[in-house]
Backbone as CSV, one residue per row, in Angstrom:
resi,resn,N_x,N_y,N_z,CA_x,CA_y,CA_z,C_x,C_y,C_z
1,UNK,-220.876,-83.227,-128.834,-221.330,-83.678,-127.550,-220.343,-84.643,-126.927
2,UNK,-219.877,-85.186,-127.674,-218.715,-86.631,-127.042,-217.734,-85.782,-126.412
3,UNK,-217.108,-84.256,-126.855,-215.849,-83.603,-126.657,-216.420,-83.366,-124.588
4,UNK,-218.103,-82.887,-124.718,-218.364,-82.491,-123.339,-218.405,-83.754,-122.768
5,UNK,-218.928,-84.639,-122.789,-218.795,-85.623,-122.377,-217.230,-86.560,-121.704
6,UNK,-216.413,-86.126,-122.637,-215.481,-86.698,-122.494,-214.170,-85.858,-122.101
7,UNK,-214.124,-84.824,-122.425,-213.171,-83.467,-121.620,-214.028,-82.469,-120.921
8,UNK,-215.481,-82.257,-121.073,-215.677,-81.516,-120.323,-216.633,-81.505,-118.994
9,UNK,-216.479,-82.702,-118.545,-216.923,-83.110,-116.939,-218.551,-83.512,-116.663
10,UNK,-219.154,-83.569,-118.504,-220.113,-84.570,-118.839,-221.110,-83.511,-118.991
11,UNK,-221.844,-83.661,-119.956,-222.697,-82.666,-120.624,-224.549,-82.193,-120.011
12,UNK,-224.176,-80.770,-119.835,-224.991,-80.464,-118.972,-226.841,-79.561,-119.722
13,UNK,-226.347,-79.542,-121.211,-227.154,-79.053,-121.754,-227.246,-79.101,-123.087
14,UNK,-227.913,-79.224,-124.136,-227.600,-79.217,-125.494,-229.136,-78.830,-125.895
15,UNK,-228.987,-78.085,-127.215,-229.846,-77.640,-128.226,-229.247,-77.195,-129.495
16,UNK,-230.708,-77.719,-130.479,-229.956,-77.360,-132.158,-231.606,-76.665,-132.778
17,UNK,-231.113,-75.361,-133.224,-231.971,-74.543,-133.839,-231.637,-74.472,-135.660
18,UNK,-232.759,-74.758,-136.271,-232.967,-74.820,-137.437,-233.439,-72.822,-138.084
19,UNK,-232.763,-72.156,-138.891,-233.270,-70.708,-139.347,-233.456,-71.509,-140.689
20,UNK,-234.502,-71.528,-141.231,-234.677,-71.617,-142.461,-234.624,-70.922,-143.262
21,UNK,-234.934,-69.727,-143.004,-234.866,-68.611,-143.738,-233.346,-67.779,-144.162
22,UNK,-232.304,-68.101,-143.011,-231.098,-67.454,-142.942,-230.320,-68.901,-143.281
23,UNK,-230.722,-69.744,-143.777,-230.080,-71.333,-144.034,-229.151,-71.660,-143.525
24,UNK,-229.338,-71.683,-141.912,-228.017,-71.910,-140.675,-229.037,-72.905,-139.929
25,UNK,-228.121,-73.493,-139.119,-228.476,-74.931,-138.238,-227.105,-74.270,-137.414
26,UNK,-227.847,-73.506,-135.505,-226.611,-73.461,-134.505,-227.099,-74.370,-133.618
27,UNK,-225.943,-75.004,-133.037,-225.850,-75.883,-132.043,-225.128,-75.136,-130.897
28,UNK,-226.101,-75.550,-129.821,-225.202,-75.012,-128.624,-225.180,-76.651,-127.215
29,UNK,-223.369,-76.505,-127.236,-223.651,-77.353,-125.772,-223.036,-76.921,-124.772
30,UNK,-223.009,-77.299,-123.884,-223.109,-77.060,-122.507,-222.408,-78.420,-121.785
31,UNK,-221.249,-77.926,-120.848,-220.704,-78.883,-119.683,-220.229,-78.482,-118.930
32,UNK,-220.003,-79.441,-117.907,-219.130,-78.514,-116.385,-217.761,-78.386,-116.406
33,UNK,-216.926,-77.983,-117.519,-215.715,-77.262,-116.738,-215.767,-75.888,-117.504
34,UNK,-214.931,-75.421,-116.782,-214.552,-73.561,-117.473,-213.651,-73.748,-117.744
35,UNK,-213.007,-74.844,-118.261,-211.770,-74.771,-119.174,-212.032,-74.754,-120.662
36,UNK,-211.642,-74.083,-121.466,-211.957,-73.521,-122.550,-210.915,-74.611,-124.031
37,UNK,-211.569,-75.503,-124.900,-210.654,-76.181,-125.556,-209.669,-75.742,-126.260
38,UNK,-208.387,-76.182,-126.587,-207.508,-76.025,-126.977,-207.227,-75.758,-128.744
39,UNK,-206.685,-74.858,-128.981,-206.623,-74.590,-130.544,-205.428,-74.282,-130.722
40,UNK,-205.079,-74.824,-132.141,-203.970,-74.291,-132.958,-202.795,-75.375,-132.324
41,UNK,-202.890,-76.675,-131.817,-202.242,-77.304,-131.292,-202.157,-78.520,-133.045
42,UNK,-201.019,-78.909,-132.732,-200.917,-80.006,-134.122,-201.186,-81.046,-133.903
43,UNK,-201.787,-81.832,-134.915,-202.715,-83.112,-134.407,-201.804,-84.360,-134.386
44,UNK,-201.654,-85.038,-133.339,-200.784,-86.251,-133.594,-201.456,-87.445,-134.494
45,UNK,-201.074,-87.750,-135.238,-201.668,-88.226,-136.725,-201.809,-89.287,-135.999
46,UNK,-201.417,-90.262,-135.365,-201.518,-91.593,-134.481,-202.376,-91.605,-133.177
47,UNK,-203.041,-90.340,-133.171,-203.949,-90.626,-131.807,-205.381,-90.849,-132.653
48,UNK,-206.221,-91.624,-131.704,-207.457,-91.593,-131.796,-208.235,-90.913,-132.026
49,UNK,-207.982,-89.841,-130.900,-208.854,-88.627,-131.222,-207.785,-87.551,-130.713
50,UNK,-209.148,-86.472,-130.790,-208.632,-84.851,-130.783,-208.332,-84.371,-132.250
51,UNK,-209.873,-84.925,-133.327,-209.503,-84.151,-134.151,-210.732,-83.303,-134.034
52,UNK,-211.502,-83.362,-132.855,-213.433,-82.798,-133.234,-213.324,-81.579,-133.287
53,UNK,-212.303,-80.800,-132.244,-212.442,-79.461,-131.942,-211.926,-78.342,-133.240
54,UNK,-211.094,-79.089,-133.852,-210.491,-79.179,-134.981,-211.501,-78.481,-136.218
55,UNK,-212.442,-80.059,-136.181,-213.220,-80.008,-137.079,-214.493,-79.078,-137.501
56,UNK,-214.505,-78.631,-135.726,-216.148,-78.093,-135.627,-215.303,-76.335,-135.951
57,UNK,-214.410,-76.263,-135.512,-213.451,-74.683,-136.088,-213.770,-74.171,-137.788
58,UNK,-213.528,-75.288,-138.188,-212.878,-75.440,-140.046,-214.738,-75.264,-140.626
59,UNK,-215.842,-76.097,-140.385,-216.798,-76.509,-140.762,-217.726,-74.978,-140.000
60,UNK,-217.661,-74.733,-139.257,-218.701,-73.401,-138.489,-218.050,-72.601,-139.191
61,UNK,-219.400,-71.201,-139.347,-219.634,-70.506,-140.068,-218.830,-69.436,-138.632
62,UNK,-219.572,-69.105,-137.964,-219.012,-68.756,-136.209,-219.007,-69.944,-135.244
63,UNK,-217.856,-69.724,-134.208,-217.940,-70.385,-133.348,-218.122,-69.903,-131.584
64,UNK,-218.327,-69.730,-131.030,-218.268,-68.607,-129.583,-218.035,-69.950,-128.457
65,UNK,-217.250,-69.429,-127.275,-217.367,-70.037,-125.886,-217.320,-68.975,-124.980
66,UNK,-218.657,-69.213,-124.120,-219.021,-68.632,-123.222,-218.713,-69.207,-121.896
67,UNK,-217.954,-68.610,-120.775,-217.677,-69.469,-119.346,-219.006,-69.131,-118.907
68,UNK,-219.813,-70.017,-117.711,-221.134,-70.018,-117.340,-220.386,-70.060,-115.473
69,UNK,-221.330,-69.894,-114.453,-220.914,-70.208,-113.471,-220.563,-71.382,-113.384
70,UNK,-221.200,-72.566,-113.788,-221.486,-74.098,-113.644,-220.586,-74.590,-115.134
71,UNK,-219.660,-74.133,-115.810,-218.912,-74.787,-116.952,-218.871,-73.427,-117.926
72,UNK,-219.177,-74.179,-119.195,-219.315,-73.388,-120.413,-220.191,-73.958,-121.678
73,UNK,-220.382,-72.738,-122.627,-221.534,-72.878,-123.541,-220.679,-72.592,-125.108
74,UNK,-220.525,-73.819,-125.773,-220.075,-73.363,-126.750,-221.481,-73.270,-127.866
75,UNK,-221.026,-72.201,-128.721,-222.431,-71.529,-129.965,-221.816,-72.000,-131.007
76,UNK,-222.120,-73.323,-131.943,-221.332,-73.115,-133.457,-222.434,-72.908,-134.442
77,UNK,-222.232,-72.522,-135.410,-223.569,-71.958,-136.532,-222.599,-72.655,-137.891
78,UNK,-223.869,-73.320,-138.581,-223.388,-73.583,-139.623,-224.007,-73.633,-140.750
79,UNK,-223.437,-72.981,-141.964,-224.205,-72.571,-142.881,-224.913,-73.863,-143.894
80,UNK,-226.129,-73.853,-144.341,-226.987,-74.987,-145.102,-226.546,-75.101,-146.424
């Protein structure tokens, strides 16, 4: 949520679904730009941040971004 908040023009929607049965927890959020985050870029070991997008890649089981008229919807699923 901080990544929409903070690169993506402030967060316009969020939800987290529990499958108990399929032992996944997906999160989906939502913000206003249609710019889509950046991957495969190398992390400058001395910055603050820009390691989340990083992180949520390595840790999700799937990840999806969807452009919306009003921004985009990223889907990450992660296994229990």
């Amino acid at each position: 949520m901080a990544n929409a908040i903070v690169h993506g023009g402030g967060l316009t929607a969020f939800s987290a679904d529990l499958d108990q049965d399929d032992a996944r927890l997906r999160l989906q959020v939502e913000d206003a730009s249609r710019t889509t985050p950046r991957t495969g870029e190398p992390l400058d070991p001395g910055a603050l941040g820009g390691r989340g997008w990083a992180i949520v890649q390595k840790l999700a089981t799937t990840v999806t971004v969807a452009l919306l008229p009003h921004g985009k919807r990223i889907t990450a699923t992660f296994a229990l």
